[in-house]
Every structure is written in C-alpha cells, then in structure tokens.
N, C-alpha and C positions, 0 to 999 in steps of 0.2 A: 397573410401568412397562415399556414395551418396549422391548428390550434397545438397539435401532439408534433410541432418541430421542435430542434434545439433552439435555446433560446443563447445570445452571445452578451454577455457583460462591455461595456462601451468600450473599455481598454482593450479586451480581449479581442474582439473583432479587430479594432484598429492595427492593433500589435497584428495579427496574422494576414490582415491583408497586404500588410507593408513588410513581411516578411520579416520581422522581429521573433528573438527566440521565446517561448512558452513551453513551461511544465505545469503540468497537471498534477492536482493534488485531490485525494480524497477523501470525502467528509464522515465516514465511518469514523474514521477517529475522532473526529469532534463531536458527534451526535452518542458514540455507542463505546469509543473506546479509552477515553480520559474522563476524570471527575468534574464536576461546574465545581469553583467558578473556571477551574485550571483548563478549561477546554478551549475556550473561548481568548485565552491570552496565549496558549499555547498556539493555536490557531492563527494568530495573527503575526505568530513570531517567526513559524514556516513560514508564512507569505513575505516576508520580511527576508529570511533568509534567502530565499530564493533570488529575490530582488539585488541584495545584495552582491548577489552572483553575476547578475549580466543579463536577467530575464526577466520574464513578468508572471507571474503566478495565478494559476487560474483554479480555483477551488470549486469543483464540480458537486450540482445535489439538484434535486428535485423542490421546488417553491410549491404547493398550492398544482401540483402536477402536471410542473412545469419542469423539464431539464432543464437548467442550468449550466452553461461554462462561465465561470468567471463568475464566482457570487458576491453578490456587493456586504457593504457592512450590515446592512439590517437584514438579507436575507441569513449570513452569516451567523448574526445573534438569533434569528429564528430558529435557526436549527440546532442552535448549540445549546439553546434554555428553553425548548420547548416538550411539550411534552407529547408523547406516543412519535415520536418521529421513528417512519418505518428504514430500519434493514434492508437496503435494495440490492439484490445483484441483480447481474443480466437479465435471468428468467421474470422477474418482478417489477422490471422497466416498463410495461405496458400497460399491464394492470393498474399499478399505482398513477401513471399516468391519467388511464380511463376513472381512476375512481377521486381526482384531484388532492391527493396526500402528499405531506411532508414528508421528504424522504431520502437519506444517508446513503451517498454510492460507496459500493466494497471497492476491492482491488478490481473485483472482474469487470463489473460494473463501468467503474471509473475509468479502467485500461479500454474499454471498447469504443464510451463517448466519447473521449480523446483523440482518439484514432479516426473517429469519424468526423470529427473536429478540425482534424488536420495538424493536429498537438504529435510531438513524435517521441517526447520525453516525459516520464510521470515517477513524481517519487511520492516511496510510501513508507513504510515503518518495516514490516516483516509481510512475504505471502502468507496465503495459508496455503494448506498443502491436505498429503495424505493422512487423517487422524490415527491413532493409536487402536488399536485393535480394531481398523479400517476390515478386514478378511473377514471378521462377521457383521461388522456393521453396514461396509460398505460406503464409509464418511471421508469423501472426499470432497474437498471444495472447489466449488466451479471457477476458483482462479486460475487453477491449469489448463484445463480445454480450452477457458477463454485466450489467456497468452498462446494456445499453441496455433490460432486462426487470428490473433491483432496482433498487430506490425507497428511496434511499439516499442520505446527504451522504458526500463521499468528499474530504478533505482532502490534496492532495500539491504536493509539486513539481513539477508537470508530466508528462511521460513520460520515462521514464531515457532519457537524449541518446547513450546508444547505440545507440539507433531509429533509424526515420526517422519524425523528427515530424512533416511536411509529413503526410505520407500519412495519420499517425494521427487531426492532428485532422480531415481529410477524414472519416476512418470516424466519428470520433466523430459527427460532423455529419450524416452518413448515418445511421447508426444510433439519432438522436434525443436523445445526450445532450449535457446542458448543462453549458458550460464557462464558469466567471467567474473572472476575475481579481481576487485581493485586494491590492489599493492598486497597479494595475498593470495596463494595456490591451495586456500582452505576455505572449505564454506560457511561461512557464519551462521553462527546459531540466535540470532536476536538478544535477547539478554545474555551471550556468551560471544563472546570473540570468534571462536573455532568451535564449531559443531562436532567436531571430529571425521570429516568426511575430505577429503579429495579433490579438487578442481583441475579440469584438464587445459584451460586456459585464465589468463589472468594482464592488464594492463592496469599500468601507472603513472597515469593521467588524464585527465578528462578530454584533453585533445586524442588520445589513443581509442577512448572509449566513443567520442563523435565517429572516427574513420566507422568502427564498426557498426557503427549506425547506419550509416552512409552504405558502407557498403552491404547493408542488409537492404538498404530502400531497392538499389542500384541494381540488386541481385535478384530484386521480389521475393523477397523473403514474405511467408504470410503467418510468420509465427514473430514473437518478442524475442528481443534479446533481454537478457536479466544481467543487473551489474550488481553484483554481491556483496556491499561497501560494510566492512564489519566493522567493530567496534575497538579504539585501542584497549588493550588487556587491564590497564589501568581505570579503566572506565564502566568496563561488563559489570555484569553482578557476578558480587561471590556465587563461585559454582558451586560450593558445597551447600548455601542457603538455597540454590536453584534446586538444587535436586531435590532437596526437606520437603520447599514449599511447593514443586510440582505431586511430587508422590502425594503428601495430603492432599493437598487437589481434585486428582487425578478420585483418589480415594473416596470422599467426599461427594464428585461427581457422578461415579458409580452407583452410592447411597441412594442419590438423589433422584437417578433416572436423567440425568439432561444430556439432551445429544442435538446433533444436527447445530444448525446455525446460532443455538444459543450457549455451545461449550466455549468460545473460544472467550464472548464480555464474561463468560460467567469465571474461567480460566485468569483471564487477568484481571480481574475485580479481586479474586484471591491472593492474586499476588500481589497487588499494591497492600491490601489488607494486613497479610502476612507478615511482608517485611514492610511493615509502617512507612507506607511512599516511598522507598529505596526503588522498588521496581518502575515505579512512575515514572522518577528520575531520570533511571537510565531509558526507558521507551523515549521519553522527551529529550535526551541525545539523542537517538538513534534516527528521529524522524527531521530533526535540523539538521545532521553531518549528513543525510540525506539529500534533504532539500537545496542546499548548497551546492553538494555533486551535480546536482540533476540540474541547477542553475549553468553550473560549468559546462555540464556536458553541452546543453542545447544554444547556451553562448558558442561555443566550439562549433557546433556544427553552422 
C-alpha cells in the first residue's frame, strides 16, 4: 500500500464493503474544540449516538501522518490528550502527511475524506462560514468551497453564530450548495434556535432528507447538501447571554490581534469560560441531536 493512502478502521471497511450505513465525524472537536477530560467522553458518546441510530460511526483524523477513517480507541485517546495536535483542513492534508503529524480534520477537511471514502453522510456541530468584518479581512473558511465541489450530507446546526450568517448563507447560495431545514423554514444559528434568516426548503424526516440525498447522488450533484437540524428553543442558550458574551468576545479579540483559523477555539474557549460551561453544554447537544440525525439519515438511505 502506499504510504500517503487512506488508511480504513476494521469495522469501517467491513461496514462499506457490505454496504452498511456510515457517518463520518470530525476530530476538530475533540482535539481543538471541547475541554479534557470532557473531550474524550464526549467523543465517545457521538459514536454512540450514532450507533444508536442504525449506523456505524467513523471518526476521521491524521495518526503519525496517517489518515484515518474510523479511528480506533487509542488512536482516539491520542488525539484527544495529546499535545500540539495540528488543525487540519483540506490545504494542510498533505503537508502534515509528508511531515508525519498528529492531526484534527475540520469540517472541510473531514467532508472531503468521507466522500473519498465513499461515506455520504457526516455530522458535525456548526459550519464555519463567512467571519465578521470578512470585506476587509477577507476570513472566510474553507468549509464552503470545500462543500460546494463534495457530494456529501453534512448534518449541523447551522453556522457557529459567531459568523456572520447573513453573508454565509449568500455564499453558500453562490456557491451551489443546498440548505434544508429539518422541521424548520429557519436557519439555525448554533447556540440559538433561529439565526433570524430564512430557508427556502425544509423536510421532516430523516427518510425525507435520505430521498434528497439520493437524489442529489442520482443527479451528480458535485456540491453538499446541508441539513440545518436546530436546537429546540428550550435548549439554546439564552440569547440575551449570547449576545453579552459574543460582543466581549468579539471585543477582546480585536484587543488581541487573532484572526484566521485561531478565532473560532479562541471564540468558544470564551464562551464556555463566560458562561461557566452553560455554552459547552449546549455545543455537547447540538453535536449528539446531530449525530443521531445523520445515524437516521444514512440508515434511511
């Protein structure tokens, strides 16, 4: 085998050869985007949930500069308690490769191995998207390009609401990918129910949201569909704490100088901080009522 191919986890192979369902899940969150020890149990509880669902869960990452589908338990705890483990999207997959590093796939990242993989459903917490005064910065994240060329189901809450979603779902829209709302003609804003924006389509059910899968394979679609699964209202975080804790934030970050791929750990490190693990909390909903869906969906199809 060549040294820089994907490498398949025993289950994971087995399951796709025999044409068993699999969601893909990504290790940003356990390496860059929850605290230890809560990473690592949290971790285990999406693969669980998934499971629970009807599929088998395949948690993607870089070993020793190896890709990974389907990371076993000790590769798992390697990356969850280790230390310097790198940030990988797409652009950084080969490099880290050539240079043998431990290494966290993003959304982009993750949504591209999957699809190369042969995985057709991947859930995840929130995109990211277009950043907050993006027109001079120009801070976009390479999760949109990548979903507008992988043909993929991408389950999340929306885009993390420390965006600017306005702008994002413009690109998404530009860029050809599809956003549907599950049981909801509003887009979720990640720690909020309702972003306050719009959706022009929306299904409820996971068997509604597999056709559309299907029929995006059937159709050669070479963009994602996105299925927008918000949070019930009971559940978000208070919006009036979102707003407090984002503006100081936001403010703070400015102070600081940090931009590009380390606003977003530095963004919700402030927020759990803030509001004393309330925000945690609800992240650690959002990425199980996730996990579940996306178990549903790919059982469905």
């Amino acid at each position: 085998m060549n040294e820089f191919e994907i490498r398949y986890g025993a289950e994971i192979r087995t399951a796709l050869d025999a044409g068993r369902p699999v969601v893909a899940l990504e290790s940003t969150l356990i390496a860059h985007g929850l605290p230890q020890p809560d990473n690592l149990r949290v971790a285990r509880e999406i693969e669980q949930a998934v499971r629970a669902a009807g599929a088998v869960p395949a948690t993607i990452g870089m070993v020793g500069g190896e890709l990974v589908v389907g990371l076993d338990e000790t590769q798992l705890t390697r990356l969850a308690t280790g230390d310097g483990v790198a940030k990988l999207s797409v652009r950084d997959l080969a490099v880290a490769a050539a240079s043998g590093v431990d290494g966290a796939t993003t959304v982009a990242s993750t949504s591209a191995v999957a699809a190369a993989a042969g995985i057709r459903v991947f859930a995840t917490g929130g995109l990211g998207g277009v950043h907050r005064e993006a027109s001079t910065s120009f801070d976009e994240s390479a999760d949109l390009v990548t979903l507008a060329r992988t043909p993929i189901a991408v389950v999340c809450a929306g885009v993390k609401s420390i965006l600017d979603v306005g702008a994002t779902l413009e690109r998404l829209e530009t860029l050809g990918v599809a956003v549907v709302g599950y049981r909801t003609r509003r887009f979720p804003g990640f720690y909020l129910s309702d972003s306050g924006y719009d959706l022009d389509w929306s299904v409820d059910s996971p068997a509604a949201a597999a056709r559309i899968v299907h029929a995006a394979t059937a159709l050669g679609a070479h963009g994602a569909v996105v299925i927008a699964n918000p949070l019930p209202i009971d559940e978000q975080l208070d919006p009036d704490l979102h707003e407090l804790v984002l503006t100081s934030g936001l403010s703070m970050m400015e102070r600081d100088g940090i931009t590009g791929k380390a606003v977003t750990p530095f963004l919700l490190a402030h927020f759990h901080s803030t509001t004393r693990g309330r925000s945690l909390d609800v992240n650690v909903r959002i990425i199980l009522r996730n996990a579940a869906l996306a178990g549903e969906i790919a059982a469905a199809l």
